[in-house]
N, C-alpha and C positions, 0 to 999 in steps of 0.2 A: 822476872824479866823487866828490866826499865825499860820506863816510856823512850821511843822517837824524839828527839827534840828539832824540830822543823827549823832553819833559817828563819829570821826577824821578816827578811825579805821575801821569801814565798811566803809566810804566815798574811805579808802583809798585800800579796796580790793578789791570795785568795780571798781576803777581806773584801778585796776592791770587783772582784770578780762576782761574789756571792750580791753585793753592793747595785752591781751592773744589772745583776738578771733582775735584782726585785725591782729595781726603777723601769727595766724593760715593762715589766706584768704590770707594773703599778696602774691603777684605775684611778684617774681622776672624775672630782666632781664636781660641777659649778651650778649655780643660779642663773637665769636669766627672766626675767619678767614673770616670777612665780613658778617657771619649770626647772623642776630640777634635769640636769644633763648627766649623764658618765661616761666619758670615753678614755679608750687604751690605745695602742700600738702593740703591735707582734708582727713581726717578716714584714716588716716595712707596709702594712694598713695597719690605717687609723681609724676606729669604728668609733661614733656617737651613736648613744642612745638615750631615749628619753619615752617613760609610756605616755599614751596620749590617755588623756580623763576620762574619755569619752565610749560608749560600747557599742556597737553596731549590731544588729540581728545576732547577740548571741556570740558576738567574739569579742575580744581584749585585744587590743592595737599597740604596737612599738614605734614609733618613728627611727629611723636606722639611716645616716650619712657613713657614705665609708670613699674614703680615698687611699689611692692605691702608689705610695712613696717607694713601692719598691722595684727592681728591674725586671721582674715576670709577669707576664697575666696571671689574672688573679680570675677563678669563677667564682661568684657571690648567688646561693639561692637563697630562696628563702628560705626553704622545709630546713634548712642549719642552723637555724634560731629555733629556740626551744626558750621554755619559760619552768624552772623548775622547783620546785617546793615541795620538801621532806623527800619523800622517795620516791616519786612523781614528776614528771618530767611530759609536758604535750609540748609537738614540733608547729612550726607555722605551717598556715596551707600556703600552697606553690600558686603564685598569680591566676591562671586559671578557674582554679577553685574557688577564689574570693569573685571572682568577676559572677561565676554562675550563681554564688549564694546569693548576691546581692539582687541580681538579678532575676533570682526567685521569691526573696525573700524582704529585701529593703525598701521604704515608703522617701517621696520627696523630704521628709523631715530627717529621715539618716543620711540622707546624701550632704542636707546643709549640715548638719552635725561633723559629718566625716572630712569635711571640706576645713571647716574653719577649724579645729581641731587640729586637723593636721598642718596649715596654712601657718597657723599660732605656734607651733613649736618646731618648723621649718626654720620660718624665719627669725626665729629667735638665736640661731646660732649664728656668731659672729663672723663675718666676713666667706661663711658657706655660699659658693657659687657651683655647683655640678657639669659636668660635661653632657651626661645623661637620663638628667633626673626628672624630678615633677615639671617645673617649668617646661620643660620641651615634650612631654609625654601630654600634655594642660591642652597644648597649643595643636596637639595634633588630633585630640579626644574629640573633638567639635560637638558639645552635646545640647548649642543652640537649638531650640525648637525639638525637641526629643521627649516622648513620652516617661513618664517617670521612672519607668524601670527602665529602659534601654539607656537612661541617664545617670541613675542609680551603677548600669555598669559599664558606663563609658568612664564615668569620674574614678569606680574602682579600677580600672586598669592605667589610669593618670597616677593615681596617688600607690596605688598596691608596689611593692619591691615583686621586681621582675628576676628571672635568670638572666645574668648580665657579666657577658666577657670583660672584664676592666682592666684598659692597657695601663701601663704605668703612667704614672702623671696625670690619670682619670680619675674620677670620682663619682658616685650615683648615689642618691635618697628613694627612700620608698619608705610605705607602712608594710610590717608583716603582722597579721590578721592571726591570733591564737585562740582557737578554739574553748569556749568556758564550759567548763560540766557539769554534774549535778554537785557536785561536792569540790567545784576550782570555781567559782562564781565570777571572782574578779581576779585582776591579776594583783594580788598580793601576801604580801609574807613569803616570800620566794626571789630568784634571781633571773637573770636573763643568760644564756648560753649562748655562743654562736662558733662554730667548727668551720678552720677556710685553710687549706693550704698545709696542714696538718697539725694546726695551732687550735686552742681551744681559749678561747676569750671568754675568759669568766667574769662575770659583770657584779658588782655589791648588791647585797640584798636590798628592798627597799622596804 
């Protein structure tokens, strides 16, 4: 049986097709002031991430900006981020849950930890301004004159990624809080995951 021999022409859209998707998926990565960033697009969001150094009572922290270029709402949780390595795979905990660990479990020295940490690779991304993010969640936490743990979980529900409707032309930052175990200590030698819309952003290992 001879081969099909396709048009120069369709040979050559498929080219440009095949072309298109892997630039869609493609994951960039930049430098900024020592932190390394990677962000992608898929169905019009743009997700940055970057881990933050730093560990809190027992979790691994992501910094996560995501803006929403496309014409639908978009719902962003957290428990969608996942952190996986070899065939192991742990989900973030959902805002709630960080608020009460911290608040059982966190000393004034993790709160300034959690703070500037996250503060430092916020504002490290270029020209990032949020509709509903840390800044406006900062200013409504009011955790002047507050005992250490009730500040411990005022500041995590400022800084923690929330469940967040995100209309088009919105955008929201948070940290999502990943749980370390006896045998996942830190987050490394693995990727980051995150499921939205029915896209799966796969993120480079680090």
């Amino acid at each position: 049986m001879r081969p099909v021999r396709l048009p120069r022409c369709f040979v050559a859209v498929l080219a440009l097709a095949a072309f298109a998707v892997a630039l869609h998926a493609q994951v960039i990565e930049y430098e900024t002031n020592g932190i390394k960033y990677q962000t992608t697009t898929r169905a019009g969001l743009t997700v940055i991430v970057t881990q933050l150094p730093n560990q809190v009572a027992g979790f691994g922290m992501i910094q996560v900006s995501i803006s929403n270029g496309g014409q639908a709402f978009q719902f962003i949780r957290p428990k969608d981020f996942s952190y996986v390595r070899f065939d192991t795979s742990t989900s973030a905990l959902d805002a709630g849950q960080v608020v009460d660990m911290l608040l059982g479990k966190a000393s004034g020295a993790d709160v300034i930890k959690l703070v500037m940490s996250y503060e430092q690779a916020l504002y490290g991304i270029p020209n990032m301004r949020t509709n509903n993010g840390y800044e406006q969640r900062r200013q409504n936490s009011m955790t002047y004159g507050m005992p250490a743990r009730l500040k411990a979980a005022a500041t995590a529900s400022a800084i923690a990624l929330s469940d967040t409707r995100l209309a088009p032309g919105q955008s929201t930052d948070g940290a999502v809080f990943i749980p370390l175990k006896h045998d996942f200590k830190t987050l490394a030698g693995g990727h980051i995951v995150f499921r939205c819309a029915g896209e799966v952003f796969t993120f480079n290992p680090d």
